[in-house]
N, C-alpha and C positions, 0 to 999 in steps of 0.2 A: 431479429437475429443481428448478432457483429460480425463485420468482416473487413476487410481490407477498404473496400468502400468505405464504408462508415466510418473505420478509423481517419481516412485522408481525409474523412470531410470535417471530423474533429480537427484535425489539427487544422484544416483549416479556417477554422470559427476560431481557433487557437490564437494566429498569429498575432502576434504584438499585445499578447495577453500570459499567454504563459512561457514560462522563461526556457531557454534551452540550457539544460544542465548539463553539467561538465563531466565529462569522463577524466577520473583520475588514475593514477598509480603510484608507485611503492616499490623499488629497492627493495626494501625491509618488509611489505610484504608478501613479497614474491617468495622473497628467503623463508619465510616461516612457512609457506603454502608449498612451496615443494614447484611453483609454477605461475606464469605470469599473472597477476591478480590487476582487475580493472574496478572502477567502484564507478560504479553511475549516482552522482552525491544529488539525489529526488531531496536530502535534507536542505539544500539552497533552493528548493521550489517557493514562489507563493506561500505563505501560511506553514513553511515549514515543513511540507510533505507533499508527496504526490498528488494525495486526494485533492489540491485543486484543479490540475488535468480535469478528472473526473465532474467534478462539480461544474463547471464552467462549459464542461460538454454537454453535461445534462439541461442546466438551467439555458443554456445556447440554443439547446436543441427543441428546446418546451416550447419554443417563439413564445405567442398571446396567454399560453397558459398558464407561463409563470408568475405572471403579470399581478394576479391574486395573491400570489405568496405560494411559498415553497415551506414545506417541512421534513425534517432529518434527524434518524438517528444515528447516534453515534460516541465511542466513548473519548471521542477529541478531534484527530483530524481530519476524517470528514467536515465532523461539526465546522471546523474553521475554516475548508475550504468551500462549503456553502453559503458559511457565512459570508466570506468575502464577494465571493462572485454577488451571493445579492445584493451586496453593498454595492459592489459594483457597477449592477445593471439595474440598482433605485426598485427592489423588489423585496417585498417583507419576507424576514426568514425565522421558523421556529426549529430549534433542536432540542430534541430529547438526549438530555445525558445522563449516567449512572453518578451518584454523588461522590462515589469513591473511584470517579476520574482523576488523573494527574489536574491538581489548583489552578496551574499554569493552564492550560486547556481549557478550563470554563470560563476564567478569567478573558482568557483571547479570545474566546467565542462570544462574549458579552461586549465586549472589547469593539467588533468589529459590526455591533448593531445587531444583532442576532435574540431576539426571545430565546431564553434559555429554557428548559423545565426538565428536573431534575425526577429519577427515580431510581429505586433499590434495587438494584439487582442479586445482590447478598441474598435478600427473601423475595430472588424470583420475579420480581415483578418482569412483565413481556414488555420489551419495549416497541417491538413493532403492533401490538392489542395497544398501544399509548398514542402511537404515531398515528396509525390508521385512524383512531376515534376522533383525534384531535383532525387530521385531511378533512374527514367526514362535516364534523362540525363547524369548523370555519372555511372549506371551499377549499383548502390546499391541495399544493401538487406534493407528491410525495416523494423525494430523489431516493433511492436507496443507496448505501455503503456500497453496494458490489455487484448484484444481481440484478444488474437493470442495465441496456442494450447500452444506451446513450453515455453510461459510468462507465464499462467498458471499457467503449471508445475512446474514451477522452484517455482513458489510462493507458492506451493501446497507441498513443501517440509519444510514449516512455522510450517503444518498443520501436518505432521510426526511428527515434533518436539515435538507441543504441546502434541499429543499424548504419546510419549513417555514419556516426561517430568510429565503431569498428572497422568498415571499410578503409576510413580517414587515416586510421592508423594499422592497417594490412592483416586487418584479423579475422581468416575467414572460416576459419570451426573454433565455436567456443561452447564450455556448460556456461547457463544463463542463470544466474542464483536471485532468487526474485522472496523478500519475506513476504507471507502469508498468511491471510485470516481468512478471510472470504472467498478468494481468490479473482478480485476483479484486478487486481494489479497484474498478475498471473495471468490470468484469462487472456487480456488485452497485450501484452508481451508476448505470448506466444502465437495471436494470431497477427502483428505487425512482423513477427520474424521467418514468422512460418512464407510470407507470401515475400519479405525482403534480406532477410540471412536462411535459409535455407541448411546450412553448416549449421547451424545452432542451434542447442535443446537446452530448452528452460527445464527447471525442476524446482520446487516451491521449497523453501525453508520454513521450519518453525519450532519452536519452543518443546524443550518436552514436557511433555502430560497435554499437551493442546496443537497434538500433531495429526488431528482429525483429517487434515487433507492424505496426509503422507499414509494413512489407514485406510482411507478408502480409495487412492487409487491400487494400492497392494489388491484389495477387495473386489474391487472395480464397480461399487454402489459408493452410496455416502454415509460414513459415518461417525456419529454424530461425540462432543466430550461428554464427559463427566461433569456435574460438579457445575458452581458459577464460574462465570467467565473473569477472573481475578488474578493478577500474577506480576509478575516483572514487566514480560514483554506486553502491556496492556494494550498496545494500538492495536495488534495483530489475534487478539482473543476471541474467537466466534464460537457460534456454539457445532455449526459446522460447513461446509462447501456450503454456496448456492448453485441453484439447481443450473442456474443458465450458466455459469463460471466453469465447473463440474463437467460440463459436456464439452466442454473446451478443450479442460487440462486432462480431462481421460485422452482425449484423442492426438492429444499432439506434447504433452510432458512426461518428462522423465520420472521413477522414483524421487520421491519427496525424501529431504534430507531433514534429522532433527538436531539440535542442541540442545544445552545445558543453559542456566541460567549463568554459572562460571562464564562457559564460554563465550557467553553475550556480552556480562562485564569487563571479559579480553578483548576480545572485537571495539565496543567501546572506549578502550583505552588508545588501542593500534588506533583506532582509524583518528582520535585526536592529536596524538602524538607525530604520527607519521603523514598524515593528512591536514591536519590542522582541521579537522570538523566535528563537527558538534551530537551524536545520533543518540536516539533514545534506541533505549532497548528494544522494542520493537521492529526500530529500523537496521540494527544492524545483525538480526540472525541469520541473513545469507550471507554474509561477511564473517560471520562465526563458522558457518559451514565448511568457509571457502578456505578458512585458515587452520581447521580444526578438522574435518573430516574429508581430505583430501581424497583417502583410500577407495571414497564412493565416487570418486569424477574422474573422467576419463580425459586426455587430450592434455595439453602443454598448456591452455590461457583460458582463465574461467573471469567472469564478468557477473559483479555482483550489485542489486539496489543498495543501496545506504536511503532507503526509501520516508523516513521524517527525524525530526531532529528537534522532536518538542517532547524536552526534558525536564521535569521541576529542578532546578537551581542545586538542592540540599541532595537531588538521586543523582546529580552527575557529578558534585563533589565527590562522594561518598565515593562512588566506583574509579575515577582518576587519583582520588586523594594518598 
């Protein structure tokens, strides 16, 4: 189980390792939101994204076990923030990636030491029946994307941040806009605020056609997409909640908000323009929410992840261009 515990104790495996990011704002986009917008910029983390939180916590937390090697899937920035930490902490690391991940992503996962091994998911192939065979046969540990206590955690030290950062600047009810796939960034955010902002309710963003969370807490089971996991917002593509994530965000989040893939390319644009930052599509649909579906959030100041910012080159021309 995660809790308040276990996230302090991440963060403090954390320190002088991962970076404390910055809470930004916006003039401009306050104006378009109708209301104070704050951006937690997770795309200045480590590797690009938040997943090194998460990685750094797991492999931290593994002690002797990791020591064998660690393996991960992932369709990118898990992959790099695994990779790094094993880089890190001089431990072998294998990741399973889809081949029609963003270039950029595989590249940096190979980049930073990492066994890469590639597979289809277009035709289905399972990447967790790849990961597990591969654990099996050479001794590894296995970190998972989101549904693993120790991932959690580490990402649940996002949700420290913010609190601390909000007090720092007198903000004490906010909606918490967090993007979504699995919901271990989610998860871990809402049990850091639940036990240190108390005013604040998280609510998950995501993409539509691949708004599986925002479905099943409506529901109150999990349920699951359609279809391969393929799209714009591809950090944030699952096929649906995990189970440990899920019992999280039923119990303590809001309605799941969805967007447009437009809207993502908006959000994209604001938060370079006005921000000066870089986010892939995946990282900034709670930023698209926050500017674009106001009508669903309650309260005067909503605080959103801008959670990775690993973009191929030729997809963030194209949307600023």
């Amino acid at each position: 189980m995660t809790g308040i515990a276990e996230i302090e104790a991440a963060a403090e495996r954390a320190a002088g390792h991962v970076r404390r990011t910055p809470l930004l704002s916006s003039p401009f986009l306050d104006e378009i939101a109708g209301r104070r917008v704050y951006v937690k910029a997770e795309c200045l983390q480590h590797t690009g994204s938040f997943k090194f939180r998460g990685a750094w916590s797991a492999l931290t937390g593994l002690g002797d076990k990791a020591k064998s090697g660690v393996i991960a899937y992932s369709s990118g920035n898990h992959a790099q923030g695994v990779a790094n930490a094993a880089r890190l902490l001089g431990v072998p690391a294998v990741i399973v990636m889809p081949r029609d991940a963003p270039a950029l992503k595989i590249e940096n996962t190979r980049a930073l030491g990492a066994e890469v091994v590639l597979y289809d998911r277009a035709a289905r192939e399972n990447r967790e029946e790849i990961g597990a065979r591969l654990a099996e046969e050479r001794g590894l540990s296995l970190v998972k994307p989101y549904d693993d206590p120790l991932v959690m955690a580490g990402q649940g030290t996002c949700g420290l941040e913010i609190a601390e950062q909000a007090a720092e600047a007198g903000i004490e009810t906010a909606d918490v806009l967090v993007c979504c796939g699995g919901g271990g960034l989610t998860s871990g955010i809402a049990l850091a605020l639940e036990a240190r902002a108390p005013g604040f309710r998280v609510h998950p963003a995501e993409p539509e056609g691949f708004d599986d969370t925002a479905r099943s807490l409506a529901a109150g089971e999990r349920i699951g997409n359609q279809g391969p996991e393929v799209g714009f917002c591809d950090a944030i593509l699952t096929p649906m909640p995990g189970q440990l994530t899920f019992d999280v965000l039923r119990r303590l989040c809001g309605p799941g908000l969805v967007v447009t893939d437009d809207e993502v390319r908006a959000a994209m644009r604001h938060a370079f323009l006005r921000l000066k930052l870089v986010v892939e599509p995946g990282g900034a649909v709670a930023l698209a929410a926050a500017l674009f579906h106001g009508d669903e959030l309650e309260g005067d100041a909503v605080i959103v992840t801008a959670s990775g910012g690993n973009v191929d080159p030729e997809v963030f021309a194209g949307v600023i261009g």
